[in-house]
Structures are given as C-alpha cells and as structure tokens.
C-alpha positions as CSV (number, residue, x, y, z in Angstrom):
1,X,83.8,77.3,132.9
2,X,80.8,79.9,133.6
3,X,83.3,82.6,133.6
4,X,84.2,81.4,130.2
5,X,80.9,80.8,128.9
6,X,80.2,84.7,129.5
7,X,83.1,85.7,127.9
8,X,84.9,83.8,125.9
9,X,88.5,83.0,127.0
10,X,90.0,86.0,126.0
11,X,88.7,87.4,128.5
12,X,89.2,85.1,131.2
13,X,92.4,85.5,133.3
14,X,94.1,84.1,137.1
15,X,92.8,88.1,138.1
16,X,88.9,87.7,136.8
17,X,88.7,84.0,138.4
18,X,90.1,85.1,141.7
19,X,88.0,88.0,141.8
20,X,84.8,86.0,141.0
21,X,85.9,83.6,143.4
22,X,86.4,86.1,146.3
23,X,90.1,85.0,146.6
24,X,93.4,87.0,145.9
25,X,95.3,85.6,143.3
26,X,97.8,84.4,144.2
27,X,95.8,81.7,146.4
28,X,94.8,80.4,142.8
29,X,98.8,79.0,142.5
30,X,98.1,76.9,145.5
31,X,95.9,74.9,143.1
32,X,97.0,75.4,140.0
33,X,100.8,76.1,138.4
34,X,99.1,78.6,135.6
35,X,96.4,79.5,133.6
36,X,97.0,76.7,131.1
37,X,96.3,74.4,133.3
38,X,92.6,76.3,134.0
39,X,92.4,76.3,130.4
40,X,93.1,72.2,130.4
41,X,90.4,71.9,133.3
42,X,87.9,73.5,131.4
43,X,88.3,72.1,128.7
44,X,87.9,68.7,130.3
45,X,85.2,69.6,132.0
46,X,83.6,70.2,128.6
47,X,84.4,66.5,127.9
48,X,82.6,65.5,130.7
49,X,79.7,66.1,129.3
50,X,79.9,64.0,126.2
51,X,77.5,60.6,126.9
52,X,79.5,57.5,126.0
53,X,78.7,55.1,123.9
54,X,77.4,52.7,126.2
55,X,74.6,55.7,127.0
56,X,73.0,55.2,123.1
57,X,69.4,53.4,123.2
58,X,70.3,49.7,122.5
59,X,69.9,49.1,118.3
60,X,69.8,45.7,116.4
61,X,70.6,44.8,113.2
62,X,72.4,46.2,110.3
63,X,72.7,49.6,112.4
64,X,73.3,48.7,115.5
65,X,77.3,49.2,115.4
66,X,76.8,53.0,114.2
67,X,74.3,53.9,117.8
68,X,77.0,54.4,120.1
69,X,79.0,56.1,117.7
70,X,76.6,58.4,116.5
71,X,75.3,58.8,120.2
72,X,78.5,60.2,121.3
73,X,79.4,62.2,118.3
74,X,76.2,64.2,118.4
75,X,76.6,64.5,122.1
76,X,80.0,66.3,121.3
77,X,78.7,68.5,118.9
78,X,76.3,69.7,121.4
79,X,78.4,70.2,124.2
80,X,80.8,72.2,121.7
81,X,77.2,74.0,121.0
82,X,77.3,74.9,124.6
83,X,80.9,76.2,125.3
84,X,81.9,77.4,122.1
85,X,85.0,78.6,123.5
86,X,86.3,75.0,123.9
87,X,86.4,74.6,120.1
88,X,89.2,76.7,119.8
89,X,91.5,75.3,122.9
90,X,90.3,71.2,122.3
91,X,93.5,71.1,120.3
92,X,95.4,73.3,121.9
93,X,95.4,72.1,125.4
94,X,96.7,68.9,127.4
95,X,94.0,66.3,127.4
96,X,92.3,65.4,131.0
97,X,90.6,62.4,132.1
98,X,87.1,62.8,131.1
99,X,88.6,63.8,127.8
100,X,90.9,60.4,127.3
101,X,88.0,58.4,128.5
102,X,86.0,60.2,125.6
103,X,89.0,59.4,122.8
104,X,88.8,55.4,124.4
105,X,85.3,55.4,124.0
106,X,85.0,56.4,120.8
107,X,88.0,54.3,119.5
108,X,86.8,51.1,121.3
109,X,84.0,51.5,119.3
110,X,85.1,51.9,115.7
111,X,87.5,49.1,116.9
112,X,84.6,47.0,117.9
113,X,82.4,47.7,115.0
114,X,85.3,45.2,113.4
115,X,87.5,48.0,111.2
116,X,90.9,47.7,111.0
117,X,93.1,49.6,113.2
118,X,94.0,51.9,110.3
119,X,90.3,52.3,109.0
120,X,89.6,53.0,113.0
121,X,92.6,55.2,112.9
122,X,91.2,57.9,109.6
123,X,87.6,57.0,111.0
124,X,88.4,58.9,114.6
125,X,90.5,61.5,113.0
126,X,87.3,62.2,110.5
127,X,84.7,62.2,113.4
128,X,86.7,64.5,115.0
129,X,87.2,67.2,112.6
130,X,83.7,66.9,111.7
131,X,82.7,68.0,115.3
132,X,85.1,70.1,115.5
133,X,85.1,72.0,112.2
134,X,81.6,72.0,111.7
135,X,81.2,74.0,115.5
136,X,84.4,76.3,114.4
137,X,81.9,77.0,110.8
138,X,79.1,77.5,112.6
139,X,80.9,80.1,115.1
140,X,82.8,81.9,112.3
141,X,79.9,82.2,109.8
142,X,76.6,81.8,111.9
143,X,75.8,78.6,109.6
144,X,72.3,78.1,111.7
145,X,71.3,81.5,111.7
146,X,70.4,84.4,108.8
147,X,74.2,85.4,108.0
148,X,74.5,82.6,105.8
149,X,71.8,83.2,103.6
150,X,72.1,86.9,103.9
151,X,75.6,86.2,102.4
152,X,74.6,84.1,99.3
153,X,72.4,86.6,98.7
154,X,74.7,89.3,98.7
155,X,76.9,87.0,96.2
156,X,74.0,85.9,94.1
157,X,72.9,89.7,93.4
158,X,76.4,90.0,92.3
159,X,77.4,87.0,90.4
160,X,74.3,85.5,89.2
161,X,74.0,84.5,85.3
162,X,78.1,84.5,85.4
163,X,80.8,81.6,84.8
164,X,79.9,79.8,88.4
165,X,76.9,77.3,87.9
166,X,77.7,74.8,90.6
167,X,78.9,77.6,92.8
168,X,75.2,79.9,91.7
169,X,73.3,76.2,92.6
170,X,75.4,75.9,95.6
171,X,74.5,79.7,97.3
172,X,70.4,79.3,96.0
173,X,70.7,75.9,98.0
174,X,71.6,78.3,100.9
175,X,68.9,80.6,100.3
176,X,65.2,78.4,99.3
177,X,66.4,75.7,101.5
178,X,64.6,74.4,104.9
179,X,67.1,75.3,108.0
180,X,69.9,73.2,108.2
181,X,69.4,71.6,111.1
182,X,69.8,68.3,110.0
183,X,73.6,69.6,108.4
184,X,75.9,68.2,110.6
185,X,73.7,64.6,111.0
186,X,73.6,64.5,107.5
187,X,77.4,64.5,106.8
188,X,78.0,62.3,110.2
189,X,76.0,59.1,108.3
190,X,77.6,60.2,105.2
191,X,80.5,59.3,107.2
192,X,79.6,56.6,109.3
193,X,78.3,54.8,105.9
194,X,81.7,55.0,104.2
195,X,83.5,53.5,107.3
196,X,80.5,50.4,107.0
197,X,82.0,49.8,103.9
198,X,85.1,49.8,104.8
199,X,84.1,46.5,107.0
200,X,85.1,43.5,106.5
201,X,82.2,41.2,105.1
202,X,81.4,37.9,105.9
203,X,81.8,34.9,103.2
C-alpha cells in the first residue's frame, strides 16, 4: 500500500515490493500466487479503513436513518481521497473481507432504513458510483483544485455570448463560486433524500 501511494500502481510490481522489502522475489510467491492478488490486498486494505455505520454519532428523528449511511459514505470518499490509486482497481479486483464487511454494512443499512430490496438494490449501486465517480472526477480533472476553473475560463473566453446559456451559466458557476468543498456532500443528501422518499410511509 505505501509503495502504491508513492507511485501509483503502474509502477508497482513483485520486483519493486521485494526489493523494498529486502527479499528476493521469488520469496514473494510463498505468500502470494501473483501480483493480483497484492493488488486484491491492497485494495482491501483500503476498505479497512471505511468506519461502519455503527461508528456515526447516534441521531434521532426524522434523520436518524441517513447517519450511518452518510457516516460511511463520506468515510469512503475520504479513504479513496487517500489512495487514489484504489479508485481505478475497486472494480477491478476480487473483493476481500474488510471490503464485503463494508458492502454488508452499507446494505444492512438501506435495508434497515425500511426500503425495499429493490429500492436498497439502485440505492447501493448509486452510493457507490457516487464515491467512486466523483474520486475518479476529481483525479482526472483536479475538481478541488484551480484546473477546473482555469478550464471554464479558457471555454468562457471562447464561447461566451454564443448558442450555450445553460452550458455559459454552468462554467461562470465554476469560476465566481466558493470552493466546492461541500460538492460531493451536496449530491450524497440529494441522494439520500430521494431514497427517503422512496420509503414506505406510515397510515
């Protein structure tokens, strides 16, 4: 994992980790059949440091069904924050314990918020590709730093006054507003309050 938070992992290989770990390589295949299955550990390792659920400060009310789902997903988003990397291989490797014990988590909740398996079924898969896209955006376009609003500038000095209104609206939004810190929150509730009325109500 520190091996891939220097570099990415592209550049990790069996040769790199053996050499950082003082060890010929071929020792590694005592341990492991290949370097998928370093990728796999990893990448669970990354899981390990989502917080569950059960870790969310203890909410009544109305909201209280959204903490430990909100808890957890903003605790993914920063551990993809962390490894980067692991964006890229989450779907692309087999998942490890700390990683199913995240999915259970995560689906026992939406479950015992009281939607439907099928609600609890799109509402996972949405959750997920939030996290997930919104860290791959970030890392391909530098969405919390100056590129973005370097590049709706760029378009703005070129296109601005044409046929693109919403689009023109859209890239000043970029450039006069606040950091967008609050980004990814935002379209989690957005979320989270679509699934709430998906709920079924009481009489």
């Amino acid at each position: 994992m520190a091996l891939a938070d220097r570099g990415g992992v592209d550049e990790l290989s069996m040769r790199k980790l053996a050499r950082d770990l003082g060890y010929e390589v071929m020792s590694l295949y005592n341990h492991v059949a290949n370097k998928d299955d370093v990728l796999a550990g990893i990448a669970d390792l990354v899981a390990a440091e989502i917080e569950p659920p059960e870790a969310a400060p203890a909410r009544r009310g109305k909201a209280a069904w959204r903490a430990g789902i909100r808890h957890t997903v903003l605790s993914a988003h920063a551990a993809m924050d962390r490894h980067p990397w692991a964006v890229a291989l989450w779907p692309s490797v087999t998942s490890g314990p700390h990683r199913l014990r995240f999915m259970e988590g995560l689906l026992r909740s939406l479950r015992a918020a009281g939607l439907p398996p099928k609600v609890a079924y799109h509402g996972y898969h949405a959750l997920m590709m939030h996290i997930l896209g919104f860290a791959l955006l970030e890392q391909r376009t530098g969405l919390n730093d100056d590129n973005v609003v370097e590049a709706a500038s760029q378009f703005l000095a070129r296109f601005e006054g044409e046929e693109f209104p919403h689009l023109i609206e859209h890239m000043h939004q970029h450039v006069d507003a606040s950091p967008h810190e609050d980004d990814f929150e935002f379209v989690l509730d957005v979320i989270l309050d679509g699934l709430d009325r998906l709920r079924p109500q009481p009489a």
